[in-house]
C-alpha positions, 0 to 999 in steps of 0.5 A: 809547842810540843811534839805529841806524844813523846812531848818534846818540845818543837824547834824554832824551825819546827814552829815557823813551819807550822805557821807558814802552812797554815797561814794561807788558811781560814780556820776556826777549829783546832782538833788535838790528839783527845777530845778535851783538846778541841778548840772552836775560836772565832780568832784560832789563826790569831791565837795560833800566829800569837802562839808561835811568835811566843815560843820562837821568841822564847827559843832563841832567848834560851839560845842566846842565854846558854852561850850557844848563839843564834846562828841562822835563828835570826830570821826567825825573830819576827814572823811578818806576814809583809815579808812572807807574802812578798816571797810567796807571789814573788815579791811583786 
């Protein structure tokens, strides 16, 4: 995922934020910065989700191999839908 339009690619806390906003919703339309970007799917949230889960996956493995560690990227391996929901009513 990149930031538009200086196309600099977003951070793993950067991309977890994204999904975790846009979980709550239904949606079935993507509008990009231009035209040609507009995506109508009827399993956009799935491909989004999908999407994140890859790049953060992707980032931390960078992390890992350059030596710099994960710190606290740990949390961000997997992107349950079980332990956010459980954490947004409570945990009840």
């Amino acid at each position: 995922m990149w930031s538009i339009p200086n196309m600099i690619p977003l951070g793993v806390p950067a991309v977890d934020t994204i999904w975790r906003r846009l979980k709550p919703f239904d949606f079935d339309t993507s509008h990009g910065a231009f035209p040609s970007m507009i995506v109508r799917d009827t399993h956009l949230k799935d491909r989004l989700k999908e999407s994140c889960e890859v790049v953060i996956r992707r980032l931390i493995e960078e992390m890992t191999w350059s030596g710099r560690g994960l710190g606290d990227m740990g949390e961000y391996l997997v992107l349950s839908d079980d332990e956010s929901d459980e954490s947004e009513d409570g945990g009840t």
